[in-house]
C-alpha positions in Angstrom: 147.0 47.4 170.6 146.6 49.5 167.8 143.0 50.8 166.9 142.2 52.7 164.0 138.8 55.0 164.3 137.1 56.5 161.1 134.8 59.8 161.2 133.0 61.8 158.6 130.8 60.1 156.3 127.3 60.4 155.8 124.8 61.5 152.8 125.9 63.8 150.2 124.1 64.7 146.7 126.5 64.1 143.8 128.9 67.0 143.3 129.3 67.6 147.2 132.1 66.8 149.6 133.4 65.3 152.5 135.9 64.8 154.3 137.2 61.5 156.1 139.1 61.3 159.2 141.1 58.3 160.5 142.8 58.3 164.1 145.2 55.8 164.8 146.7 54.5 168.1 148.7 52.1 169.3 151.6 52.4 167.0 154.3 55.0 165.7 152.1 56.7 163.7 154.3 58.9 162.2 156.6 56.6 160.0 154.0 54.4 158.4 152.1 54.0 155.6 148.3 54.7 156.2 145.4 53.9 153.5 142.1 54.2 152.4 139.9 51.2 151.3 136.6 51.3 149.8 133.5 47.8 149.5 130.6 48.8 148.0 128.1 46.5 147.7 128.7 43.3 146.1 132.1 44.4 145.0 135.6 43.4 146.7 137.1 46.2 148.8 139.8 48.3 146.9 142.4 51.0 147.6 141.2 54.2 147.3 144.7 56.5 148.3 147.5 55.8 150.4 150.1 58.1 151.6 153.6 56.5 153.0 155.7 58.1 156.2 157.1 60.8 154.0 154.4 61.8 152.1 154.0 60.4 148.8 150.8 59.4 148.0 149.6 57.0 145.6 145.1 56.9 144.2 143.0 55.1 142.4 142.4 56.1 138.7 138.5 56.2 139.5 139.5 59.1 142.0 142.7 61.1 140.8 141.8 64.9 140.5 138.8 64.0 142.8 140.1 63.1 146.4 143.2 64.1 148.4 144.6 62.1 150.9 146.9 63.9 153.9 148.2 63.0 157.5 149.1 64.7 160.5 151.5 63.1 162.5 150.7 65.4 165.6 147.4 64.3 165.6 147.7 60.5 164.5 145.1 61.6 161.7 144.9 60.9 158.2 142.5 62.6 155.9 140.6 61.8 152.8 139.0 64.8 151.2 136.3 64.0 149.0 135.3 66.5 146.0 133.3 66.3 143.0 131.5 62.8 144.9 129.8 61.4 142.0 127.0 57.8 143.1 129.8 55.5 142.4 131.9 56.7 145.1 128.6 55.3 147.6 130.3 52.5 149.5 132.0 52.0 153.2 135.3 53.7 153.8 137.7 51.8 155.7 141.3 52.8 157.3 143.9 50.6 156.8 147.5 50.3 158.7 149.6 47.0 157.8 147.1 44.5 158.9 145.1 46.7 160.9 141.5 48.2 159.8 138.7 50.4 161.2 135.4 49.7 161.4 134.8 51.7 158.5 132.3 54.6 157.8 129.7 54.6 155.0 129.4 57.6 152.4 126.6 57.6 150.5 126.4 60.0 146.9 122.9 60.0 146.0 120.4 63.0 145.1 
């Protein structure tokens, strides 16, 4: 079955960094399309950066410039680093393949 499993997150004062790690199994990992979702708090969860088989990526507006989303296929792992965090990026960070999520990892921007 396939399992996705997110690392990295954690508290950060605004202007930091980090950087997210998603390992997938159960799947060809290598030729899909991997994403990252983000729910803060009373808001509805929403696509932060995806990157397809091949490499093209596609972000937010809120985080262009900001976050960089990469993959390696020999390690089932896609990244999400996270630059220039400002409070609104505080919410829970959730990898996303097809209809498959992680449990998701909370990042919190706050001084």
């Amino acid at each position: 079955q396939v399992q996705l499993v997110e690392s990295g997150g954690g508290l950060v004062q605004p202007g930091g960094s980090l950087r997210l790690s998603c390992v997938g199994s159960g799947m060809i990992f290598s030729i899909n399309t991997m994403g990252w979702y983000r729910q803060a708090p009373g808001k509805q969860r929403e696509l932060v950066a995806r990157i397809s088989g091949s490499g093209t990526t596609v972000y937010a507006d809120s985080v262009k410039g900001r976050f960089t989303i990469s993959r390696d296929n020999a390690k089932n792992t896609v990244y999400l680093q996270m630059n220039s965090l400002i409070p609104e990026d505080t919410a829970v960070y959730y990898c996303n393949y097809w209809m498959y999520w992680g449990r998701g990892t909370q990042v919190t921007v706050s001084s």
